[in-house]
Structure formats: C-alpha cells, structure tokens
N, C-alpha and C positions, 0 to 999 in steps of 0.2 A: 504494500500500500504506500504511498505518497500521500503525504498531508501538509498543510499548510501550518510554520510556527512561526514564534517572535522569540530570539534568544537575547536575554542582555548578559553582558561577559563584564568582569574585572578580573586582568591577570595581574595585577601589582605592577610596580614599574622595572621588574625585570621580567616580566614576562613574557611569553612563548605569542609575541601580538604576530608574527609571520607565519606561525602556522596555523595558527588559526584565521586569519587571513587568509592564506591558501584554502582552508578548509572550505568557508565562507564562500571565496571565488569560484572554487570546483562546482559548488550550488547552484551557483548566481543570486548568489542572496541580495536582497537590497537594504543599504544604509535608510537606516530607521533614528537616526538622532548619535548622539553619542554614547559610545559601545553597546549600539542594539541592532540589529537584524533582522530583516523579514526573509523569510527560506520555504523551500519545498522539500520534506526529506524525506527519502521512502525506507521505508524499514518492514521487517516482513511482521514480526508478533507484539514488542512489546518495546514503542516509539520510543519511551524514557530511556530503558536500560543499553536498547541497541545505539543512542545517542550518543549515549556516556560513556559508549565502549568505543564508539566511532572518535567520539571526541580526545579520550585516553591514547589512542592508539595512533592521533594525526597530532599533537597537540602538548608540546611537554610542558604539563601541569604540576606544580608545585601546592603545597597546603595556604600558600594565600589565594590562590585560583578560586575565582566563582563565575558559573557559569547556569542562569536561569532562564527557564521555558516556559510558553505559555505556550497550552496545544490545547486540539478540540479534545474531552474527554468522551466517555462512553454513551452517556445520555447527549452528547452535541454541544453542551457548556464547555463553556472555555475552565481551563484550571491554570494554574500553575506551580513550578517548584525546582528548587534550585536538583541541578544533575550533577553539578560539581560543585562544592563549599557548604558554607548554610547564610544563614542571614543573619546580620551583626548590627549593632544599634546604629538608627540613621542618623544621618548628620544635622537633621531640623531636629531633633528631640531637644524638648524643654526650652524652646522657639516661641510656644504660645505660653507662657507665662502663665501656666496657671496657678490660682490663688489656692495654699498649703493653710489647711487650719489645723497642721500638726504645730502641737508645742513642744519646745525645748527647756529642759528644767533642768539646773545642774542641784547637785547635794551638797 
C-alpha cells in the first residue's frame, strides 16, 4: 500500500540532515515549513514500524534524533506519533503566565 504522511524531523545539529534528505528526495517529498514533509510511502503491513526500519536503515540516527508522523489510521482519522525519539517539553511552556494560587511557606 502507499499512503499519504507528514513527517517532522529534529536531528540535533550534528545530524545525519543528508540522509535523510536523500531519503526524502528518493520520495519526492514536499517541503512543508521547517523540518516537515509531505511524502507518499508504500509499505506493505504495518506503515509505523516499516518507517522506522526504512528510516534506521537510510539515516544515521543518534538518541537526540526525533522523527514524527502523522498518517491516516485505521478508522480514516489522522493520528500521530513520534517513530524515532519521544516528545520533550516545548519551548512556549509557561509563555501564558498562568496565575499559581500555590503558596510558599518557609519554617
């Protein structure tokens, strides 16, 4: 099967950005903003794992590597989930200032 996905990628600043670039290009994927992609990839059973094995396999990934999909799921909803990394605090956290009615009390 071939399906249509969105992948956004962070390889850290020594990262493997030319093979995955190749990866991308072999595709034809299209530039979707900064480090995001739109792609068609066929895989035969199971989209996630044959990814992450494609991506393992073209792509020298280090443990700062992240690498996240958004594909159609089984009922037709879109899902998403990182194939390579996980998800780490964003950088607007604690941007909306919201008001704390924790107290502080010393002894």
């Amino acid at each position: 099967m071939k399906t249509a996905i969105w992948i956004s990628y962070d390889l850290g600043v020594r990262g493997d950005y030319e093979g995955l670039y190749a990866f991308l290009d072999s595709l034809d994927a299209k530039e979707c903003g900064d480090s995001a992609a739109y792609l068609k990839f066929e895989y035969d059973h199971d989209l996630v794992a044959e990814l992450k094995a494609t991506l393992e396999e073209r792509v020298s990934l280090d443990r700062r590597a992240r690498i996240y999909v958004v594909f159609p799921g089984e009922t037709g909803k879109y899902r998403g989930r990182f194939v390579i990394g996980r998800r780490k605090r964003s950088p607007w956290s604690g941007y909306a200032g919201e008001e704390s009615e924790e107290v502080d009390e010393v002894e």
